[in-house]
C-alpha positions as a Markdown table, in Angstrom:
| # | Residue | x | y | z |
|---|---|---|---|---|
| 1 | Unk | 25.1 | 1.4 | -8.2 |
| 2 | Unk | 26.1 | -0.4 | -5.5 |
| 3 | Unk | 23.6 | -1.0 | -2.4 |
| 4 | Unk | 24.0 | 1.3 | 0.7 |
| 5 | Unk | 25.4 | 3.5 | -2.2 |
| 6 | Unk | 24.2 | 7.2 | -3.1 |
| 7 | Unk | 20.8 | 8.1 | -1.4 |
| 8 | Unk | 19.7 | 10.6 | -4.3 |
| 9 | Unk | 17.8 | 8.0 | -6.0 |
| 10 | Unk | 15.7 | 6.9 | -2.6 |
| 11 | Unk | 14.8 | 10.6 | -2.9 |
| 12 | Unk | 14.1 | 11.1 | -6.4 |
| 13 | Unk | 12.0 | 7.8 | -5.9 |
| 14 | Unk | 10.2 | 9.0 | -3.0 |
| 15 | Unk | 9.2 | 12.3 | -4.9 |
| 16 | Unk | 7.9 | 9.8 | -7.8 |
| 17 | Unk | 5.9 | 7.6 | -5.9 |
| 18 | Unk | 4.6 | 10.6 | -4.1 |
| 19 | Unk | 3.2 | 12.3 | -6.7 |
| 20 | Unk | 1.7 | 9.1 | -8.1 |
| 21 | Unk | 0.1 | 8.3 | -5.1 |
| 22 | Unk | -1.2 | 11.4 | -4.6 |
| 23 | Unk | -2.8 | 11.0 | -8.1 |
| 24 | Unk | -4.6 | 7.7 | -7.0 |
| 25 | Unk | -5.5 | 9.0 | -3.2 |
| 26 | Unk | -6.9 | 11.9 | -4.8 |
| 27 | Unk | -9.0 | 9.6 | -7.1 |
| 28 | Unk | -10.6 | 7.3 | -5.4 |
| 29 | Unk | -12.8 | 9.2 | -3.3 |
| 30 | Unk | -13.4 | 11.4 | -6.3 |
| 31 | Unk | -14.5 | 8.0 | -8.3 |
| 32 | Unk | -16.8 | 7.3 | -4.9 |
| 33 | Unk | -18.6 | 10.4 | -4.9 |
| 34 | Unk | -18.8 | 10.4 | -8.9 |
| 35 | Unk | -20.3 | 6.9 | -9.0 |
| 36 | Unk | -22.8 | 8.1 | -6.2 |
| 37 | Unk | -23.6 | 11.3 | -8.3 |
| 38 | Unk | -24.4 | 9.0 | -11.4 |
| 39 | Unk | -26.8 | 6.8 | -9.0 |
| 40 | Unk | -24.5 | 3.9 | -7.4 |
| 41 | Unk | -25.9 | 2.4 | -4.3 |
| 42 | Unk | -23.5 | 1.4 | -1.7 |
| 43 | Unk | -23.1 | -2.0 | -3.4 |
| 44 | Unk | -22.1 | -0.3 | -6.7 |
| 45 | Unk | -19.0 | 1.5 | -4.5 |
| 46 | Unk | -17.7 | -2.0 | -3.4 |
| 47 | Unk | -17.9 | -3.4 | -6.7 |
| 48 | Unk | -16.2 | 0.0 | -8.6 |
| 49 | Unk | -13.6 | -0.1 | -6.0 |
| 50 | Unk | -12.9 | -3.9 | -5.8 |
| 51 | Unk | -11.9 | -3.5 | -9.7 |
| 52 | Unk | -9.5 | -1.4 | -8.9 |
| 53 | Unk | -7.2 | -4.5 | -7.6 |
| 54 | Unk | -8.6 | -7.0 | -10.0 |
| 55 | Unk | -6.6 | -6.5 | -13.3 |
| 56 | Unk | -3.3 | -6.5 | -10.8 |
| 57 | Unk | -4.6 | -9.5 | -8.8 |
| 58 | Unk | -3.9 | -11.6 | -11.9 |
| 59 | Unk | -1.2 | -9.4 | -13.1 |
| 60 | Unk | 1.5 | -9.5 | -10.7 |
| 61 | Unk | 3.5 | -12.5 | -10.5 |
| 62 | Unk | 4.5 | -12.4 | -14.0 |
| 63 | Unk | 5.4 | -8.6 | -12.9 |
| 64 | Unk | 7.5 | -9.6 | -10.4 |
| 65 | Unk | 9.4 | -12.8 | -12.5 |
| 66 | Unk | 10.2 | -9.9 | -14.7 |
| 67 | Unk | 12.1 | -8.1 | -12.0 |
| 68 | Unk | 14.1 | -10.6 | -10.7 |
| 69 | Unk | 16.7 | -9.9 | -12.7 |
| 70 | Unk | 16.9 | -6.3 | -12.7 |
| 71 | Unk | 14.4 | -5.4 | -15.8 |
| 72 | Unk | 12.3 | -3.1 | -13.2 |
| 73 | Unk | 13.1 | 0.4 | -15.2 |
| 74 | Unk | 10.2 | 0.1 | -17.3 |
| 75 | Unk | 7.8 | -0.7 | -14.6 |
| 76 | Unk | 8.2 | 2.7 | -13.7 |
| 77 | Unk | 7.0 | 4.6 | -16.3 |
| 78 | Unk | 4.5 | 2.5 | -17.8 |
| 79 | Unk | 3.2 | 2.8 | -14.0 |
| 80 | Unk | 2.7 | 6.1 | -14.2 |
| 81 | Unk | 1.1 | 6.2 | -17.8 |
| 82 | Unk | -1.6 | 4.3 | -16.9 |
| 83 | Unk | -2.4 | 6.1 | -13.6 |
| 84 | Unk | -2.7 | 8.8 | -15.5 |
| 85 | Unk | -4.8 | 7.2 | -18.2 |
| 86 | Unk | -7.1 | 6.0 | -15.4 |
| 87 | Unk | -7.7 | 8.8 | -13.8 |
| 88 | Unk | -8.0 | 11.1 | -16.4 |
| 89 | Unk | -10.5 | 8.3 | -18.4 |
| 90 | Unk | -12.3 | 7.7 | -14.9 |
| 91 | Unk | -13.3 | 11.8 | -15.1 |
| 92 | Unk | -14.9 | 11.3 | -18.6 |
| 93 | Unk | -16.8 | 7.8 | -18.2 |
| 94 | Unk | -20.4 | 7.9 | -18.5 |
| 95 | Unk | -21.2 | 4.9 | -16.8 |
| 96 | Unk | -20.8 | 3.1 | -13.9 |
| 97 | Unk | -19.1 | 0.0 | -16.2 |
| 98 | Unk | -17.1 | 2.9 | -17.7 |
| 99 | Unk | -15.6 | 3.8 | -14.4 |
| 100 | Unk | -15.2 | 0.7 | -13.2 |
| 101 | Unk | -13.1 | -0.4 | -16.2 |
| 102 | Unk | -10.9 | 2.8 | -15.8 |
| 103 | Unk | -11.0 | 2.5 | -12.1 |
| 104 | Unk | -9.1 | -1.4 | -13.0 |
| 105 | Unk | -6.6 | 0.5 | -15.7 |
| 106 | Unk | -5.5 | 2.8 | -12.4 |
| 107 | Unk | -5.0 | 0.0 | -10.4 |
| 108 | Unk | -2.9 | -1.8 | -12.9 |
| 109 | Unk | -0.7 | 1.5 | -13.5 |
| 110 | Unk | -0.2 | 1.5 | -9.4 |
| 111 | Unk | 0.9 | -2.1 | -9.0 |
| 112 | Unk | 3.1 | -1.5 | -11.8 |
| 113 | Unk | 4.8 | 1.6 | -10.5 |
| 114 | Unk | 5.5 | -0.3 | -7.0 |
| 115 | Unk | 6.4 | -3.5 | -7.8 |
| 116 | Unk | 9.5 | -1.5 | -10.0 |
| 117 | Unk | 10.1 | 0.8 | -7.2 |
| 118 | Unk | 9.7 | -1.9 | -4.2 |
| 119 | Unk | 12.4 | -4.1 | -6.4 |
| 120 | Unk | 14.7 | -1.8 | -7.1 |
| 121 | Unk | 14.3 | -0.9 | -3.2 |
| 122 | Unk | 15.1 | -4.1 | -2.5 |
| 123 | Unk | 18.1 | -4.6 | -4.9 |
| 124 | Unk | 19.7 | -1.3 | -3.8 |
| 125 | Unk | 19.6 | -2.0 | 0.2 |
| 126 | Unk | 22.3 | -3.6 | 2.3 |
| 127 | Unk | 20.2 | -6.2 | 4.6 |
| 128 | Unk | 20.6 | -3.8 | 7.6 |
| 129 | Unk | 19.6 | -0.6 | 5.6 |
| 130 | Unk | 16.2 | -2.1 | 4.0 |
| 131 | Unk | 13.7 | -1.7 | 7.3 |
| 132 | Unk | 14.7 | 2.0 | 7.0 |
| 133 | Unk | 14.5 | 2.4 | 3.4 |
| 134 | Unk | 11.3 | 0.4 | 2.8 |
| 135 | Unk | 10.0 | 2.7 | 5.4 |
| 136 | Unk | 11.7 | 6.3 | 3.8 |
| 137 | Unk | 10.6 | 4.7 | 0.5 |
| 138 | Unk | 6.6 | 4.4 | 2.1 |
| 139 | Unk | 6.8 | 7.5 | 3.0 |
| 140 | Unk | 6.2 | 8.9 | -0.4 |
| 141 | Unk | 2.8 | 6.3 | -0.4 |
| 142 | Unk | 2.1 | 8.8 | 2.5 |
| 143 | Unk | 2.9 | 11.8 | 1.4 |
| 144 | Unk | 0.5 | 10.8 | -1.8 |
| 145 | Unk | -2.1 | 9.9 | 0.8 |
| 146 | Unk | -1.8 | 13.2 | 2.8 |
| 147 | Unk | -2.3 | 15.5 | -0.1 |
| 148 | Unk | -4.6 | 13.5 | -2.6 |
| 149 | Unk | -7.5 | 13.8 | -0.2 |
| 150 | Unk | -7.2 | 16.9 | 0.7 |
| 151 | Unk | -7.4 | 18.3 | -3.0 |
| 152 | Unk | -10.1 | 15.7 | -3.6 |
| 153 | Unk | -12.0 | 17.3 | -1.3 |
| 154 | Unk | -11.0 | 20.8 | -2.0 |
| 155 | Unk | -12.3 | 20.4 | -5.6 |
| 156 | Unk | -15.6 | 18.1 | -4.9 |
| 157 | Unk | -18.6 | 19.6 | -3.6 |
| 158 | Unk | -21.6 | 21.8 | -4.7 |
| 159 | Unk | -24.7 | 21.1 | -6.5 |
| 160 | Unk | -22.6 | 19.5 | -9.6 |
| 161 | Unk | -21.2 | 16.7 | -7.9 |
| 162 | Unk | -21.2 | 14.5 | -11.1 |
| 163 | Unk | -19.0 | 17.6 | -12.2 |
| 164 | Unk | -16.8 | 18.7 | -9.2 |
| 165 | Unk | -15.8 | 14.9 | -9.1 |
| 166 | Unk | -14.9 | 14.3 | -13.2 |
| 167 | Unk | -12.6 | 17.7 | -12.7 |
| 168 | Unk | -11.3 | 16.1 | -9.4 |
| 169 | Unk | -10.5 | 12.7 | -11.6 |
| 170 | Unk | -8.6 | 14.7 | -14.8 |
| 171 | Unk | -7.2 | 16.9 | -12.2 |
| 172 | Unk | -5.4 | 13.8 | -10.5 |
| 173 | Unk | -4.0 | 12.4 | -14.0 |
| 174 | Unk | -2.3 | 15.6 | -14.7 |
| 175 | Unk | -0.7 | 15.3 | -11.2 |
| 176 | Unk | 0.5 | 11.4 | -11.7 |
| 177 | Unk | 1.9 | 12.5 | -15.1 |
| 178 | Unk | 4.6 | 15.1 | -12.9 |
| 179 | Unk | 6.3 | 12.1 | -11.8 |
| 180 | Unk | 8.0 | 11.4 | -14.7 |
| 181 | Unk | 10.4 | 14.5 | -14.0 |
| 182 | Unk | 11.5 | 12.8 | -11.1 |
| 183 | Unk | 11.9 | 9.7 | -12.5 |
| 184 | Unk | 14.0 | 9.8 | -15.4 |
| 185 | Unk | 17.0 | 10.5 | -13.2 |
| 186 | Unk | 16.8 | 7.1 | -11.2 |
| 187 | Unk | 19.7 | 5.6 | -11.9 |
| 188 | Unk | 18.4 | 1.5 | -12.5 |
| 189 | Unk | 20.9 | -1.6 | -11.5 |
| 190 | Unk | 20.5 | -3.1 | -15.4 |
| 191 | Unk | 24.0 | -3.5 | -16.2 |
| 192 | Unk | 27.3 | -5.2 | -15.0 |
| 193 | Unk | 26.9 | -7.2 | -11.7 |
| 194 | Unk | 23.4 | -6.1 | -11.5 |
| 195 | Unk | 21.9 | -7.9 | -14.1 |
| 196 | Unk | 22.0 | -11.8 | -13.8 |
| 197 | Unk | 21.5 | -14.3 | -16.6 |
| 198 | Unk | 18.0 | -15.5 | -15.8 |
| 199 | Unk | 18.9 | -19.4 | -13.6 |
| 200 | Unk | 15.8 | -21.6 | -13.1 |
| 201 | Unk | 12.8 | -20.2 | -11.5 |
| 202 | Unk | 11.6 | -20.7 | -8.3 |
| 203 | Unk | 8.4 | -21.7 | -7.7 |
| 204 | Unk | 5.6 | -19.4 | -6.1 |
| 205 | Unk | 4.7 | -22.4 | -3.7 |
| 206 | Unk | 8.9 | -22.7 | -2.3 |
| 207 | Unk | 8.5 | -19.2 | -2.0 |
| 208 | Unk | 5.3 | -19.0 | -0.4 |
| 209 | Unk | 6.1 | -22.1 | 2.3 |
| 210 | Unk | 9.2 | -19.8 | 3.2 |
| 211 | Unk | 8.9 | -19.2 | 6.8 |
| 212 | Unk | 7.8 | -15.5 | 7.3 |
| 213 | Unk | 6.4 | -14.8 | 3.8 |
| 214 | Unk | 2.9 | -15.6 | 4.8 |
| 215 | Unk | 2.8 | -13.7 | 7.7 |
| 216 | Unk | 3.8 | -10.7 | 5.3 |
| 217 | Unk | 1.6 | -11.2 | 3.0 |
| 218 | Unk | -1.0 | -11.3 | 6.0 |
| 219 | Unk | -0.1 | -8.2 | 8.0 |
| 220 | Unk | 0.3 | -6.4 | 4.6 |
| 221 | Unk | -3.1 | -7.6 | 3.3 |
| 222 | Unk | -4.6 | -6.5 | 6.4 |
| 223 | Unk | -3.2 | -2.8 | 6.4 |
| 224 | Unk | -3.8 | -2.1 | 2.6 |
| 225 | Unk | -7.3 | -3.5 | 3.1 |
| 226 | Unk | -7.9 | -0.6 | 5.9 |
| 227 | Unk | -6.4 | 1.9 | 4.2 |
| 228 | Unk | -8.2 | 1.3 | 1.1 |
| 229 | Unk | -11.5 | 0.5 | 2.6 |
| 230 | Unk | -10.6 | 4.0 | 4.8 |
| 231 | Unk | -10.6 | 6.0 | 1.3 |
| 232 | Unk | -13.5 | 4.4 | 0.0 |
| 233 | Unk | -16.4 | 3.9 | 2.2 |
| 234 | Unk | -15.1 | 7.4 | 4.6 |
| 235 | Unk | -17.2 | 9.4 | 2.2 |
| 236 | Unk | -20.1 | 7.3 | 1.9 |
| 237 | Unk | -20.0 | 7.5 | 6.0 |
| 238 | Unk | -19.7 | 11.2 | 5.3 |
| 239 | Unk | -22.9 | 11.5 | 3.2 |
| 240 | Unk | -24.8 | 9.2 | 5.8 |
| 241 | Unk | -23.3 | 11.6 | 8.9 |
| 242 | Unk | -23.6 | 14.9 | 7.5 |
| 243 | Unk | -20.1 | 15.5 | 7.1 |
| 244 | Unk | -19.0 | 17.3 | 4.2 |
| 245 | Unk | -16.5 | 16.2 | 1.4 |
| 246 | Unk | -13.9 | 18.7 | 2.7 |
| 247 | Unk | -13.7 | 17.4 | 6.0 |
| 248 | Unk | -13.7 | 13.5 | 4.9 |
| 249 | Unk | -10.7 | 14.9 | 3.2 |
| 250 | Unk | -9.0 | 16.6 | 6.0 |
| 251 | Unk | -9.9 | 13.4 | 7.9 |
| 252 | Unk | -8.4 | 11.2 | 5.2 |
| 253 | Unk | -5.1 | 13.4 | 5.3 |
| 254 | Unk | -5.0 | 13.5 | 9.3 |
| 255 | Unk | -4.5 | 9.9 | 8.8 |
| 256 | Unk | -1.5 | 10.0 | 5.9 |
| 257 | Unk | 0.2 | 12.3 | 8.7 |
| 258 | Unk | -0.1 | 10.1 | 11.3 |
| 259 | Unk | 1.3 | 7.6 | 8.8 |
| 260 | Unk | 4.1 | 9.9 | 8.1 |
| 261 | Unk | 5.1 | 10.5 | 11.1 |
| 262 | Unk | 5.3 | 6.6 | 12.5 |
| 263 | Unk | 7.7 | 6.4 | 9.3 |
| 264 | Unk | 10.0 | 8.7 | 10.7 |
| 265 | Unk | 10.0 | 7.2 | 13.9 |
| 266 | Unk | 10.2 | 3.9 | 12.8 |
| 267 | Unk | 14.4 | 2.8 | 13.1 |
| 268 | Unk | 13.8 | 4.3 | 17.0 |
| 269 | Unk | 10.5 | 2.0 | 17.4 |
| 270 | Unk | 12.2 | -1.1 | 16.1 |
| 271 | Unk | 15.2 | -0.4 | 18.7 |
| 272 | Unk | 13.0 | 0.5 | 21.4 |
| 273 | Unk | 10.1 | -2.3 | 20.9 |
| 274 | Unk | 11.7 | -5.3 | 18.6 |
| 275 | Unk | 9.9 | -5.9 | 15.3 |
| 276 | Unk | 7.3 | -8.6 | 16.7 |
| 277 | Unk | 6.0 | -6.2 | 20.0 |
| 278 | Unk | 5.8 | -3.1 | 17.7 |
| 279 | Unk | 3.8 | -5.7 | 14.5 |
| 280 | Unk | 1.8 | -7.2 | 17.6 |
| 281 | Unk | 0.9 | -3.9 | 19.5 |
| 282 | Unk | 0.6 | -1.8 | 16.1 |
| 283 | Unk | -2.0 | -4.5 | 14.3 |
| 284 | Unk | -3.9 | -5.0 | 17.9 |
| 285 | Unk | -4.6 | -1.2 | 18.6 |
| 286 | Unk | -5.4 | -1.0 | 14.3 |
| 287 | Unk | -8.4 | -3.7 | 15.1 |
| 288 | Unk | -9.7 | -1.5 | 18.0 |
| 289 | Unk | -10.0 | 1.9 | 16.4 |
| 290 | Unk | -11.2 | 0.4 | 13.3 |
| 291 | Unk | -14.3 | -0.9 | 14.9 |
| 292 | Unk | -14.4 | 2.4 | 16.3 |
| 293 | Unk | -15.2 | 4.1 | 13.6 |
| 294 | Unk | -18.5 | 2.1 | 13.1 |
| 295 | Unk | -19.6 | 3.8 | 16.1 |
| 296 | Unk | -21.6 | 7.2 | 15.9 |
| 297 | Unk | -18.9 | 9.4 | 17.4 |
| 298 | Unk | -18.2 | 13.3 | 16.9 |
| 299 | Unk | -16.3 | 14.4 | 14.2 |
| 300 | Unk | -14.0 | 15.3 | 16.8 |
| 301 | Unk | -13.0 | 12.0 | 18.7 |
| 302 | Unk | -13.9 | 10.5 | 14.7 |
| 303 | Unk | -10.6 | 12.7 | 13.7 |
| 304 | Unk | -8.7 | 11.3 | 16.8 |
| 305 | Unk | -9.1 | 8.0 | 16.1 |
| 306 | Unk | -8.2 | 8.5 | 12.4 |
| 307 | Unk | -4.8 | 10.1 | 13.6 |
| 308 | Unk | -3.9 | 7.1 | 16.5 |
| 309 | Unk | -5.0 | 4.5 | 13.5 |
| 310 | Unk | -3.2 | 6.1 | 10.8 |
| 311 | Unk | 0.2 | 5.8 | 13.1 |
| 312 | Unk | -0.8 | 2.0 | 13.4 |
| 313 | Unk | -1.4 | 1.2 | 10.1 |
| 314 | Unk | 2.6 | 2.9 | 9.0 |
| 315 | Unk | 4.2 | 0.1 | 10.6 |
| 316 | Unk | 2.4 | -2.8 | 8.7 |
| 317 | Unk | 3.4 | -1.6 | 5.5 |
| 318 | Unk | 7.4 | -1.4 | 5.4 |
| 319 | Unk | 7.9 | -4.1 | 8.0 |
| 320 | Unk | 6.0 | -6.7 | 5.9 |
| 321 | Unk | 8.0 | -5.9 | 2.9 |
| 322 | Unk | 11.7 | -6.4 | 4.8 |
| 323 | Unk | 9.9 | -10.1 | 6.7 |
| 324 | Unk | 9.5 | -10.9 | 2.9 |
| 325 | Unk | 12.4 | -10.1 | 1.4 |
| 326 | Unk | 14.5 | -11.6 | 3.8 |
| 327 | Unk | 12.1 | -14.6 | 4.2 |
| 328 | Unk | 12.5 | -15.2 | 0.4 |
| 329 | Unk | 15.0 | -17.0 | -1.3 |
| 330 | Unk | 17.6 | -14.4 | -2.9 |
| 331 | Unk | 16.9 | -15.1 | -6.8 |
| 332 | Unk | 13.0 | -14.5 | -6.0 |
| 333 | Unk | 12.9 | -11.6 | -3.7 |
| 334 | Unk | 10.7 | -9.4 | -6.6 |
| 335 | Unk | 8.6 | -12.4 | -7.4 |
| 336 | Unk | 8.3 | -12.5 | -3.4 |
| 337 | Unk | 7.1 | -8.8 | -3.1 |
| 338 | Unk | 4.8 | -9.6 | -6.1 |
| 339 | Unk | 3.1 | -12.4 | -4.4 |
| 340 | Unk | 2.9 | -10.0 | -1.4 |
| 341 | Unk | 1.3 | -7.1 | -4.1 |
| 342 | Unk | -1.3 | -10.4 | -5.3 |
| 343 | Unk | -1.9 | -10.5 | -1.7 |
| 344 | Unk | -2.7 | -6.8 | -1.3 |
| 345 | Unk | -4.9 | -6.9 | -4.6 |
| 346 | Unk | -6.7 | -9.8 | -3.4 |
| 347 | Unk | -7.6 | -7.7 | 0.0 |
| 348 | Unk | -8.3 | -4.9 | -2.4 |
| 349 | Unk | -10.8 | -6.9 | -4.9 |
| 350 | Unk | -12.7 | -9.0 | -1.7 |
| 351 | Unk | -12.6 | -6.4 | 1.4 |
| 352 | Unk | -14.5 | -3.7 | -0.8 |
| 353 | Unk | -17.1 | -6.2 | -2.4 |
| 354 | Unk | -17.4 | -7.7 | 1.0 |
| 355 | Unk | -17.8 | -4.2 | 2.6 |
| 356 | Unk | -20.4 | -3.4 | -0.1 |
| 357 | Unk | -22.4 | -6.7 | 0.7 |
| 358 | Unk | -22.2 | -6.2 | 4.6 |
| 359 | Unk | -23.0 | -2.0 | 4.3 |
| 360 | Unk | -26.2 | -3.1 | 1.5 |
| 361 | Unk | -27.2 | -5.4 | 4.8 |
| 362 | Unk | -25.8 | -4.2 | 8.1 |
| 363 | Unk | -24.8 | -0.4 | 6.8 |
| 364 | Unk | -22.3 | 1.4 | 6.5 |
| 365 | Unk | -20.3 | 1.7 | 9.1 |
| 366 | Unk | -20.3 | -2.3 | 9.6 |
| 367 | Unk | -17.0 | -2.5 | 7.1 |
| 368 | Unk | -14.9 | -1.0 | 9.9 |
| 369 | Unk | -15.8 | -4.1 | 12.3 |
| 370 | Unk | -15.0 | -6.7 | 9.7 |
| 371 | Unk | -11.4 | -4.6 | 9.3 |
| 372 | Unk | -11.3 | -5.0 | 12.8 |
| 373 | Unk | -11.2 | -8.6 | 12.7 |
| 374 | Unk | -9.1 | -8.8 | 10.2 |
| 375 | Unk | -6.3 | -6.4 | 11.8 |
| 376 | Unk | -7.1 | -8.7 | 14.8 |
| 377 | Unk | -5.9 | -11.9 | 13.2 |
| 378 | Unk | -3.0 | -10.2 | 12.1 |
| 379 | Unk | -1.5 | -9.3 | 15.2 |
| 380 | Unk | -1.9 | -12.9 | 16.4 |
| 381 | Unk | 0.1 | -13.7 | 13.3 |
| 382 | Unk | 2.4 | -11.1 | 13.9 |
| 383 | Unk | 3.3 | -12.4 | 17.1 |
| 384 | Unk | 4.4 | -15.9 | 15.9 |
| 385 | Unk | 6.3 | -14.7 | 12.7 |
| 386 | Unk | 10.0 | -14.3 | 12.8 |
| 387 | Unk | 11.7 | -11.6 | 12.9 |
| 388 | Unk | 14.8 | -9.8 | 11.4 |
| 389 | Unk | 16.9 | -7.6 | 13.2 |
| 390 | Unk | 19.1 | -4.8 | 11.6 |
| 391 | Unk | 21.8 | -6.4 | 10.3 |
| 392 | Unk | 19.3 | -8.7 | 8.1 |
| 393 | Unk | 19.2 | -11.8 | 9.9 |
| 394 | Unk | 15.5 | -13.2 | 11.2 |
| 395 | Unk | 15.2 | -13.5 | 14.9 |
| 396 | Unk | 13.4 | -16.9 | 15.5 |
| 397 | Unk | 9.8 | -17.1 | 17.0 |
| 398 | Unk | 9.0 | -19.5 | 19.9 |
| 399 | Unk | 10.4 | -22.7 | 18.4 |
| 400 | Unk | 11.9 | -21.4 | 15.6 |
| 401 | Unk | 15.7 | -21.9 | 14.5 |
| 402 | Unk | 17.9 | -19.0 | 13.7 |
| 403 | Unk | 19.0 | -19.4 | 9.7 |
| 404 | Unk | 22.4 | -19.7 | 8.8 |
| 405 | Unk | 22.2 | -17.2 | 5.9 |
| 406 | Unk | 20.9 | -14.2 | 5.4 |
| 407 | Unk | 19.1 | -13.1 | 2.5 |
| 408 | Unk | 22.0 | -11.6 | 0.3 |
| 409 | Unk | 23.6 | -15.5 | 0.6 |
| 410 | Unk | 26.6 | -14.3 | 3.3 |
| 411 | Unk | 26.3 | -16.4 | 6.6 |
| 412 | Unk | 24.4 | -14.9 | 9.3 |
| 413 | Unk | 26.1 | -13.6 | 12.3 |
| 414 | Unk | 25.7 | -14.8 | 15.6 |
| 415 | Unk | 26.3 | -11.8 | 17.3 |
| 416 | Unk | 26.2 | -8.2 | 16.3 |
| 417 | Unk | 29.5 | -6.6 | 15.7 |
């Protein structure tokens, strides 16, 4: 299948990923609130949740060499096996080691899942079309993260919270385990043109000195760290604050909508504000509201600022996987978007353990300031990175030369036809 050809699989992929995110949105509140149940401090939390990203910290470069040539079909279902494995196994533990061992196996079933789907994004998008289908393609992530919450917390609760929480976990592997309906019908670029005889191998530190890549890797860092640190420490906020599982859920879920609905918007943003002003602005307003919610506000203005953050945080996402790919030399764009993915996981193993550190000292609403910093640096970095406009070519930053060739290898165009 040609790129820019039939859209059916952008859908069927979209329903995939949403039902396996929802599997893993739904689960890791449910593993907080279990690991609280069965006596975790707010140390234990970090450390549970920081495993989540460490098998796939060390897993997904050789991941993403494996994709560069098209073998991303498997990815896909052996994604979704071991989400559901996870979650299911995370439900049944006994023990905080238990759970956190589980808690890695779902974290290794994610990355594998989206570094198939974010490759075989990349290999079926003309340059111009990939901003909007890395965004379409996000919005199942969203979708995922709108719904997974709100079951979570629809399910969690009551005297038995040991309990409510393990049916919450097998609950969410029996929903990951739907998306294999929708994916057996992906149609995956293995054959003819496709599928390249494997040339020499680029190294990670070429790829990583490309200009742009490690201002992706940044911004995206940044965003998952939010988001994850969001769904983990919101409930343990919750339980400090009063506020009841349910509505950390709904709060959780106002924020996927928000998410949801930047996506949609996103091709107008781009043409209205430019991909630097929109990175810039975005990651700026991201810091501010994340310190916010360290502050002792009504659940109110609490779900306001949850809403005006999750619209912030849905332009990191997409928009860090496009500067990559075009950043990244065209027979290492899947190894690129696994070194963006080692990125992610890193944020993902040290923000939680360092949110579990500075809420055992400061509490637990001092996470959301260090977010804040972090989202602050980003939007500094945003604002020097280059660009790329919509027909795929990277608009320089101050001092900055305009490449000669885009990312598929054609020459760049000087002016827009």
């Amino acid at each position: 299948m040609a790129p820019g050809g039939n859209r059916g699989w952008l859908l069927r992929l979209v329903i995939a990923f949403g039902f396996a995110q929802g599997a893993v949105s739904m689960a890791r509140p449910a593993v907080s609130y279990r690991a609280l149940a069965l006596g975790a401090d707010e140390r234990a939390v970090g450390v549970i949740a920081g495993v989540y990203a460490l098998l796939p910290l060390f897993a997904a470069v050789p991941l993403g060499r494996r994709t560069d040539h098209g073998r991303c079909a498997p990815l896909l279902p052996v994604g979704v096996v071991l989400i559901a494995g996870g979650c299911a196994l995370s439900g049944v533990a006994g023990s905080l080691w238990a759970m956190a061992l589980w808690s890695g196996v779902m974290g290794l079933g994610h990355l594998c899942f989206v570094i198939g789907a974010q490759s075989l994004v990349a290999r079926q998008s003309a340059p111009h079309e990939q901003d909007r289908n890395f965004g379409h393609f996000t919005i199942g992530a969203s979708l995922g993260q709108l719904i997974g919450p709100i079951a979570a917390g629809a399910l969690i609760g009551g005297p038995d919270m040991a309990g409510s929480s393990a049916l919450a976990l097998v609950v969410a592997g029996a929903g990951a385990a739907v998306a294999v309906t929708s994916l057996w019908r992906i149609e995956h670029p293995t054959a003819g043109t496709s599928r390249k005889a494997p040339g020499p191998r680029v190294p990670v530190g070429s790829i990583l000195r490309a200009r742009g890549v490690p201002a992706g890797i940044l911004i995206s860092l940044s965003v998952l760290s939010a988001t994850d640190i969001l769904t983990a420490y919101l409930p343990v906020v919750g339980e400090h604050r009063g506020i009841s599982p349910a509505v950390i859920g709904v709060l959780l879920s106002l924020r996927a909508a928000a998410t949801i609905a930047c996506r949609l918007v996103l091709t107008p943003l781009l043409r209205l504000l430019g991909r630097t002003v929109l990175l810039t602005t975005t990651c700026l307003l991201a810091a501010l509201l994340c310190a916010g919610v360290a502050l002792p506000v009504p659940v109110w203005a609490l779900a306001l600022m949850l809403v005006v953050l999750g619209f912030c945080l849905g332009v990191g996402q997409p928009l860090s996987m496009t500067t990559v790919v075009q950043a990244a030399p065209d027979e290492a764009r899947s190894t690129a978007l696994a070194l963006r993915l080692t990125g992610n996981r890193l944020g993902q193993v040290a923000a939680p353990a360092a949110a579990g550190l500075i809420a055992g000292v400061a509490g637990v609403a001092a996470p959301f300031v260090m977010l804040g910093a972090l989202l602050l640096l980003s939007s500094g970095v945003a604002l020097r990175a280059p660009s790329v406009d919509t027909a795929g070519q990277r608009s320089p930053a101050v001092g900055h030369d305009v490449p000669d060739r885009a990312a598929d290898g054609r020459p760049c165009r000087q002016t827009k036809g």
